[in-house]
N, C-alpha and C positions, 0 to 999 in steps of 0.2 A: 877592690871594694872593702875586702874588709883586712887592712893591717892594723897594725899594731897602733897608727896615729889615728886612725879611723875608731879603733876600737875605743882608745882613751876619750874621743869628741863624745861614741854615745853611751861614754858611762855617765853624764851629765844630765842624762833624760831618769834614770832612775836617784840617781842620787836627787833630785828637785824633788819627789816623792817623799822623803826626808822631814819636807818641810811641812806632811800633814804631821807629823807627831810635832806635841809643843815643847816638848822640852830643848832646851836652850844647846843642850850635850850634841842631839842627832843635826839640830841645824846649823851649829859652827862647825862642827865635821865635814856636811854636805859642801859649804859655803869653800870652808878648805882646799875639799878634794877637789871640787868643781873649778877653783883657783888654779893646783897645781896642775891639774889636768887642760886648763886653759894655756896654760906656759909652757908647756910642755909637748901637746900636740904636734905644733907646726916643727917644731924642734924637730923632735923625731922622726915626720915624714918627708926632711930635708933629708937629715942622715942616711935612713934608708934608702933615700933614692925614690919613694913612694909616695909623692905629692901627685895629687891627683884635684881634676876640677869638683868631683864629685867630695872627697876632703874640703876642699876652698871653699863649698857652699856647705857643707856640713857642720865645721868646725862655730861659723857664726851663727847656724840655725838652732845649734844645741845647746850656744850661751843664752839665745836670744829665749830657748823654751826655758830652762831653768831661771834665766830674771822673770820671765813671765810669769812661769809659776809662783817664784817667792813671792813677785808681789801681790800676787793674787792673793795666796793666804794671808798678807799680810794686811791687803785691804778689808778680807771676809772679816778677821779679827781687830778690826777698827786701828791698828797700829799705822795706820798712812791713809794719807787723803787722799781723794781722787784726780787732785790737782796734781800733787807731790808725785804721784803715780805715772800718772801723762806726762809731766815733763821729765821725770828718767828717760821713760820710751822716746822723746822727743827726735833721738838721734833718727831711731829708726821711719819716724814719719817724713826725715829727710831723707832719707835713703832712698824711699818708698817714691818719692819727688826725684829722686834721681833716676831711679827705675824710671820712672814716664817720661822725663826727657830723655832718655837713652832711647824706648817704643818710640818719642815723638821724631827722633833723628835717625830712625832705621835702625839702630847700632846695639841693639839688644841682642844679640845673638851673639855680638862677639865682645861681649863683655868678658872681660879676664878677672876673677876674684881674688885681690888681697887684700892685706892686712890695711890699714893706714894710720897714720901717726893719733890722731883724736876719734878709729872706733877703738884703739887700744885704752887710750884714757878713760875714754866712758867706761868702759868696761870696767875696769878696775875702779874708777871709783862710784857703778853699782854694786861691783864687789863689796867693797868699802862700806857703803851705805847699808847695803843686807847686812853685814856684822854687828852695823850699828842698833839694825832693828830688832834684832833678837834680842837685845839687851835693852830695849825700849828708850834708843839714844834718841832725842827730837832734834834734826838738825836744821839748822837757820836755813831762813826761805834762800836765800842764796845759794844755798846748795845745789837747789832745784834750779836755780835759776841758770846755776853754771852747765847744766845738761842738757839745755835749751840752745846755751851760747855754743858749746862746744857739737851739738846735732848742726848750726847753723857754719859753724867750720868745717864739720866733716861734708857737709854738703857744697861748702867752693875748692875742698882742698880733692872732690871727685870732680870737679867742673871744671879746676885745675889739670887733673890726670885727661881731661875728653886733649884740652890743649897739645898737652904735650907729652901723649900716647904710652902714658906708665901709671901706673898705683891700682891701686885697689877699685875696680867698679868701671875702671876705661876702656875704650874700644883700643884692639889691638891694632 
């Protein structure tokens, strides 16, 4: 439980913390670290030999607290809308759809977690988006719209995995 790729996932729950102070300095730092630390993780717990399912569900629940959190202060301090906000999360209210058709099919228990090609992308470009808000970038409604599109991909590209019994979210 707790190695060295486990350790790097929950340094991500404090560094989100980060983002009560307002200056610009502590949240490109956080946004950074929480970056490399995101890249880096799985890496690691390959090498060592020390992937663990408890890692597998850690490593997305620690990206998923730090976007939460940013956006949270970012909505308290009127820097994003409540819309713009929901549709970042949007991947995960597919996910969340995926979880209950998995309950709905029996097959929740032997869900295997990995990475998959579009929650990678999201990720990185909430990444991307958080940097932009610190610096009070407005970005076109499109943007939001592509987090929608791509929560609607990761949700057939795990529908896909139930088929044909690999990726990230499928029954073994």
């Amino acid at each position: 439980m707790f190695t060295l790729s486990n350790s790097l996932s929950f340094i991500r729950a404090p560094l989100a913390l980060l983002f009560l102070q307002s200056s610009p300095f502590w949240r490109l730092l956080a946004i950074c670290l929480a970056m490399i630390t995101d890249s880096i993780d799985g890496y690691v717990a390959r090498r060592s030999r020390s992937t663990s399912r408890f890692g597998a569900i850690l490593d997305p629940t620690m990206d998923k607290f730090f976007v939460y959190f940013a956006l949270a202060v970012f909505l308290y301090e009127g820097k994003l809308e409540i819309w713009q906000a929901t549709a970042m999360l949007s991947r995960d209210f597919f996910l969340c759809l995926y979880g209950l058709f998995m309950v709905v099919l029996g097959r929740w228990k032997t869900v295997v977690f990995r990475a998959i090609r579009w929650g990678k992308v999201t990720t990185a470009l909430q990444f991307i988006v958080l940097l932009g808000l610190v610096y009070d970038v407005a970005f076109a409604w499109y943007i939001y719209l592509a987090f929608v599109i791509m929560g609607w991909f990761a949700f057939l590209e795990l529908l896909q995995g139930v088929k044909k019994g690999f990726h990230y979210g499928h029954s073994a």
